[in-house]
N, C-alpha and C positions, 0 to 999 in steps of 0.2 A: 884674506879672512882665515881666523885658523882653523884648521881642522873639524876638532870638536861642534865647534859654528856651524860649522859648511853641514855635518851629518846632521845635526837639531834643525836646519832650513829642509835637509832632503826628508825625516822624517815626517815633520808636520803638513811639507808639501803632499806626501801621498797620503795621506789621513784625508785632506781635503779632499781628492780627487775620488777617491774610496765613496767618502758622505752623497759628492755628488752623482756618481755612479745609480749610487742607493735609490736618489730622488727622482730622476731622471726613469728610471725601470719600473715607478710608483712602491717600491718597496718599503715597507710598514703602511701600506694603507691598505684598503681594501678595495678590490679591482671593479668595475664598474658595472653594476648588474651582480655581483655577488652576493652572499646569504647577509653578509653584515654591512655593502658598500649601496643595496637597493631600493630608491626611493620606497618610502611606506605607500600603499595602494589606496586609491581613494575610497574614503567612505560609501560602499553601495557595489564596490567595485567583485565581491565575491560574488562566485557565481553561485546560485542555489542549486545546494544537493533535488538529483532527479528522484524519482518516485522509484523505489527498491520496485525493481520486475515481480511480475507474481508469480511463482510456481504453476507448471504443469503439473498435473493428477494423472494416475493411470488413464480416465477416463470410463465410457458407460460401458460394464460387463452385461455377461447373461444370466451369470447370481453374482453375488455380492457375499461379503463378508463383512462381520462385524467390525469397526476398524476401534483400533486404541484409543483411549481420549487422553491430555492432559493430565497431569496428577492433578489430584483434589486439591483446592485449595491452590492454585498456579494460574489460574486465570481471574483476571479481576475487569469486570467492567468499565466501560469510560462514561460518559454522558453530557450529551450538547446543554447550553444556556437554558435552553427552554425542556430539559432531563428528556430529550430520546435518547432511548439506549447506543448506545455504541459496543461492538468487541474488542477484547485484546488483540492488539497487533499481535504481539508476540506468540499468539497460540490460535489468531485465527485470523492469516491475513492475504486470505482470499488462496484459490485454487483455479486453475482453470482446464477444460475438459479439451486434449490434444482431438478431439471428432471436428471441432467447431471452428473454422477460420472465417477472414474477411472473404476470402471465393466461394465458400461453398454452405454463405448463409440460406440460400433461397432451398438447399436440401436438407436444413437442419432446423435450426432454430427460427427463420421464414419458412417453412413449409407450410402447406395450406396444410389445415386438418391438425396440427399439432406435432410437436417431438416431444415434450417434453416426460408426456404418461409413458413412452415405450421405454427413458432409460432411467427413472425414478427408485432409486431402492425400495424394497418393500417397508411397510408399516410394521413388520415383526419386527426387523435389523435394524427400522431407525429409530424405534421405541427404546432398544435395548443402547443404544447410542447415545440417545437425549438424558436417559437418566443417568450414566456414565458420565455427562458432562455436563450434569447440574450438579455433581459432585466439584466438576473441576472447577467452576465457574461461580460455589457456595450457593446456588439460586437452593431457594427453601421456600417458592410460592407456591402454590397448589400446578403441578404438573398441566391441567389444563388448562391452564393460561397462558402459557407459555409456548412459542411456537421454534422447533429444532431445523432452524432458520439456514439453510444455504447462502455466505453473506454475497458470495457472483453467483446468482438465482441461476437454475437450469435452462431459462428463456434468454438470459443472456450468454450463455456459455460456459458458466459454472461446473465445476468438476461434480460428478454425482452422488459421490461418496465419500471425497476425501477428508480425514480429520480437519484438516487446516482452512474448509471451506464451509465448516456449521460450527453452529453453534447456538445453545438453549439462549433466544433471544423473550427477553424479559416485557408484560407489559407497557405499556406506551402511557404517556398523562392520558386520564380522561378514564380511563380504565375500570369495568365495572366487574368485580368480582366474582371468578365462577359461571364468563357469560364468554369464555375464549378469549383466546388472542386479540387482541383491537395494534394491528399490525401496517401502519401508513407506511411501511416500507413497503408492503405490496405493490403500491400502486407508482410508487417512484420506477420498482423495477420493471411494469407494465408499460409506463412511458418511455424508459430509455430503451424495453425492446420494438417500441412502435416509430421509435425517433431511429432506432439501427437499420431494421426494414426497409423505410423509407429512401434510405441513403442520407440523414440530417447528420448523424454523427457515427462516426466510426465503432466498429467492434472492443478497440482495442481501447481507446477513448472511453467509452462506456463501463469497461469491464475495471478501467485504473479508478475511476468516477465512483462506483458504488463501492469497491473494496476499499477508497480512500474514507469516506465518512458519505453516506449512505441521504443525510440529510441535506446534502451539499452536492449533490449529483447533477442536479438538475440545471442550476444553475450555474458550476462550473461549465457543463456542457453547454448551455446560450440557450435550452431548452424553457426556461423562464426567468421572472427578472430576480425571485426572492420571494422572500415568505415561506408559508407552511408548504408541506409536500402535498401535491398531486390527489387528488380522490378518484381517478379514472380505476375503474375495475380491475383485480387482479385476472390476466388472463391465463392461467394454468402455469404459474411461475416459478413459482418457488421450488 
């Protein structure tokens, strides 16, 4: 064979050897389990985002100070199918009081006789608060109707002052004008603390439950089947 021959046979021989090299090492594909070689995941298969943890607050002083609110106009309202009010996550979504844990409910928040009057801000600092944050909030009902709502109440563990944990909560349907608050979130937050007491549902349970949506508490928790909230008395809560 001549020459020339022989070097065009030894050429093309290593071209092939080269390609099968390539194929053999899986090169130009994408490797198994990688970003562009990985089966798509079944429909259902994403896990759901957990429930953002709620912040700690200083917790109960022996005076208090006025705290900042929101700028005006930065907080906006939500409201359930049937228009209870809801807060803005983003400017009020929940606090909790570093005094209060799961061990040391029966000296705080279960204590006989009450906790929640001894770490309450006063009525001057929270007066001056509520109107600060019916600015934030655009509320422009008559001030006495409106109640400047801790949304994790003090009876569950709720911070007792902190901006991030009230908020000017707006009347409820049914609502008579000029006759106060008509406030059924009271009475959700009286059941989840008599459901916590008990030992039915945990602190921590309770506190993600009302700061999640307030009218859904109850029955996230297995506390009832559905329906309207609770009419059991508020018992020194909020």
């Amino acid at each position: 064979m001549p020459a020339p021959a022989r070097r065009a046979l030894a050429v093309a021989a290593a071209v092939l050897l080269a390609a099968a090299a390539g194929c053999s090492s899986g090169g130009g594909h994408p490797a198994k389990g990688s970003a562009h070689g990985s089966a798509p995941a079944a429909a259902g298969d994403a896990a759901q985002p957990a429930p953002a943890a709620i912040v700690t607050g200083a917790g109960p002083k022996s005076s208090y100070e006025v705290q900042p609110q929101p700028a005006a106009g930065s907080c906006h309202y939500r409201y359930t199918a049937d228009k209870q009010p809801l807060p803005d996550p983003n400017c009020t979504p929940g606090a909790l009081s570093p005094a209060v844990s799961q061990d040391n409910l029966k000296d705080t928040i279960c204590k006989q006789g009450g906790y929640t009057s001894a770490i309450r801000p006063p009525a001057n600092l929270t007066g001056k608060e509520k109107a600060e944050n019916a600015k934030s909030y655009g509320y422009t009902g008559p001030m006495g109707d409106a109640e400047y709502d801790h949304l994790i109440s003090l009876q569950l563990g709720g911070d007792p002052n902190d901006a991030r944990n009230l908020w000017i909560q707006p009347p409820s349907p049914g609502h008579v004008p000029g006759k106060g608050p008509n406030n059924p979130k009271d009475s959700v937050e009286t059941h989840l603390h008599t459901a916590i007491c008990k030992g039915q549902v945990t602190l921590a349970a309770a506190q993600q439950a009302i700061a999640t949506d307030w009218t859904t508490a109850e029955v996230k928790l297995g506390l009832k089947s559905g329906g309207t909230p609770t009419t059991e008395a508020d018992a020194d809560g909020d």
